[in-house]
C-alpha positions in Angstrom: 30.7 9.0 -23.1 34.1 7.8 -22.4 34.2 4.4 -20.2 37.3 6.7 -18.3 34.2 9.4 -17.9 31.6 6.9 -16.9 34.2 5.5 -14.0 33.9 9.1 -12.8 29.9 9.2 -12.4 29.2 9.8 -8.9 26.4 7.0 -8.1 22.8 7.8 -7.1 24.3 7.9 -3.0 27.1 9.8 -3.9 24.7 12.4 -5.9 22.1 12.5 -3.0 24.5 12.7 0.1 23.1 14.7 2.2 19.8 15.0 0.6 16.7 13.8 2.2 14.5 12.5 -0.3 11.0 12.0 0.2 9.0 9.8 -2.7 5.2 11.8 -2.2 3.4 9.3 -4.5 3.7 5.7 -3.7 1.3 2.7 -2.5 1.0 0.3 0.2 -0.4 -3.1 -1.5 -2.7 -3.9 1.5 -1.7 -7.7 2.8 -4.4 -10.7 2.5 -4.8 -10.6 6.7 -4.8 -6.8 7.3 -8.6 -6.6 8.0 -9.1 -10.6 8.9 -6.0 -10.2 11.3 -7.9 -7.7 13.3 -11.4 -7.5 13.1 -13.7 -8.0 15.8 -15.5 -11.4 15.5 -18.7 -9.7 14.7 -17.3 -8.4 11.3 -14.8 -11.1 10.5 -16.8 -12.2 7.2 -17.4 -9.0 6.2 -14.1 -7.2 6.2 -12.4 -6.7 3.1 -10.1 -10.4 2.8 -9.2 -11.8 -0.7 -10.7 -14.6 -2.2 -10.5 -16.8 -5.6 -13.6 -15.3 -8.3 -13.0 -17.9 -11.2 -9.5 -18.3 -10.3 -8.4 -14.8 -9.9 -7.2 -13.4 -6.6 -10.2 -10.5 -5.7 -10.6 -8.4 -2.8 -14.5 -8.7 -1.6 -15.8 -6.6 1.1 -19.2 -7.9 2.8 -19.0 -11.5 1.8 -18.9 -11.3 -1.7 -18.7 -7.7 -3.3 -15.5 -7.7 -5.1 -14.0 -4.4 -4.6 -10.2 -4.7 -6.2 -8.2 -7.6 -8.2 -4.6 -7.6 -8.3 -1.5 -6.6 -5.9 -1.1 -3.1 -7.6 2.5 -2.8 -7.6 4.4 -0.8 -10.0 7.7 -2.9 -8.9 8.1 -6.4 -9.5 9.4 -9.2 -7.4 13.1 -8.6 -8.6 13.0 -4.9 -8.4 12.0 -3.8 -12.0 9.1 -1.3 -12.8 6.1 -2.8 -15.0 5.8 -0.2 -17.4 2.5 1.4 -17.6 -0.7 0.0 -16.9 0.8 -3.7 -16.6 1.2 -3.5 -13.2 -2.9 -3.9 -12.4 -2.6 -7.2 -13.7 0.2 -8.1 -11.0 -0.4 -10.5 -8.4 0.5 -10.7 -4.8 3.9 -13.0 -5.3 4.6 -11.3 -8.6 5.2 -7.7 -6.8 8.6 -6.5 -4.9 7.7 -7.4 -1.0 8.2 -3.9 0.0 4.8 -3.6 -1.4 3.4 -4.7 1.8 6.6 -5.5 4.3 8.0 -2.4 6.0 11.5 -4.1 6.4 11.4 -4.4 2.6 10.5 -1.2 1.9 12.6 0.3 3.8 15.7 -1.5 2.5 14.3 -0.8 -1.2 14.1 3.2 0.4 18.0 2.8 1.3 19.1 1.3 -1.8 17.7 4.1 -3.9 18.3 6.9 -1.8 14.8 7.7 -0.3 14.4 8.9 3.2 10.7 9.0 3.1 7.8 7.9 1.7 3.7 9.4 1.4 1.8 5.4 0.6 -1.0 5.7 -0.2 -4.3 2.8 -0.1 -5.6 0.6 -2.9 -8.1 -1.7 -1.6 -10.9 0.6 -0.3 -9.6 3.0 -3.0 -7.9 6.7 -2.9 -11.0 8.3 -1.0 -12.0 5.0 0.6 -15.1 5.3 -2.1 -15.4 1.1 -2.3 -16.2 1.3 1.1 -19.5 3.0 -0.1 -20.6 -0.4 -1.1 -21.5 -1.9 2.7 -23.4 -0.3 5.3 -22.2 2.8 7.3 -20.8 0.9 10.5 -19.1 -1.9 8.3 -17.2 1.0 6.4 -16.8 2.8 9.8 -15.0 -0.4 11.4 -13.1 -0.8 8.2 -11.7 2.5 7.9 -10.5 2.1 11.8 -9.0 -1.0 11.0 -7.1 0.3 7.8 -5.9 3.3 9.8 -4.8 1.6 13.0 -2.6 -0.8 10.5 -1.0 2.0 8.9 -0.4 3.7 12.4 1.5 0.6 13.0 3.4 0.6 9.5 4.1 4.3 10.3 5.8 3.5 13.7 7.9 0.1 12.1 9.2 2.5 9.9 10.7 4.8 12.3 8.7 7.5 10.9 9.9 6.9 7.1 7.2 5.4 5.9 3.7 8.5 6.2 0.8 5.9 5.1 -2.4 8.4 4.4 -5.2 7.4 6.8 -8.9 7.1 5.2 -11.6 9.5 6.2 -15.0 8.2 6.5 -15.9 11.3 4.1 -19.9 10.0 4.1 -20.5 11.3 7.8 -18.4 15.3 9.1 -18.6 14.1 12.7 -16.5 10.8 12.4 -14.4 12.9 9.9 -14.0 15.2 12.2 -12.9 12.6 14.9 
């Protein structure tokens, strides 16, 4: 292509104007005080928090059951996409902050054109199934927590950002609630 024809290449705005364009598979990287920030007393060692397991940063639920490792973040710190499966290996200052910031995200949303976003969990996995580890009312109080953050996240964003809620898919009635 001609650098006359590349001058004429609308840019990814111009090409979306008008467009509302909603990313429907995306990730919130859950921050180290989500849980600690707002569990009651009573659960405050047993929510999921990170800790160092011979030097690597781990989520543990219950004291000491490591449940995830990792920021899992596709996007780096500067922007760039880790290419296939090297973003597990990602820590938490390694990653783009609109990982786990909503004013990041939504300024990373702006820059390339996206209007909204379906995130969706990694700690306490897609289903919530590392939950399954702890007792019933541990993963019950967990689950409320997660979801009342994300209700948050959801309302920072001015309704850009749809975080999917866990279900506590072991028991129909608190489903159902």
């Amino acid at each position: 292509m001609s650098s006359a024809a590349q001058k004429t290449e609308p840019h990814t705005e111009e090409r979306l104007a008008g467009i509302k364009v909603i990313d429907v598979d995306t990730h919130i990287t859950e921050w180290d005080d989500l849980w600690l920030s707002r569990a009651p007393a009573k659960y405050r060692d047993r929510v999921p928090q990170v800790r160092q397991i011979d030097g690597i940063r781990t989520w543990v639920i219950d004291g000491d059951r490591p449940i995830a490792t990792g920021a899992a973040s596709a996007v780096r710190r500067d922007g760039s996409k880790a290419l296939g499966f090297s973003f597990l290996g990602l820590q938490l200052d390694e990653v783009h902050a609109g990982a786990y910031d909503v004013k990041a995200r939504l300024a990373m949303m702006d820059k390339m054109g996206v209007f909204a976003q379906i995130a969706y969990p990694n700690v306490l996995g897609f289903g919530g199934q590392n939950a399954m580890k702890v007792e019933p009312e541990l993963r019950r109080i967990c689950t409320a927590i997660f979801n009342d953050a994300m209700a948050q996240m959801q309302g920072e964003s001015g309704n850009r950002i749809y975080p999917m809620g866990l279900l506590p898919w072991w028991d129909i009635k608190l489903a159902v609630e």
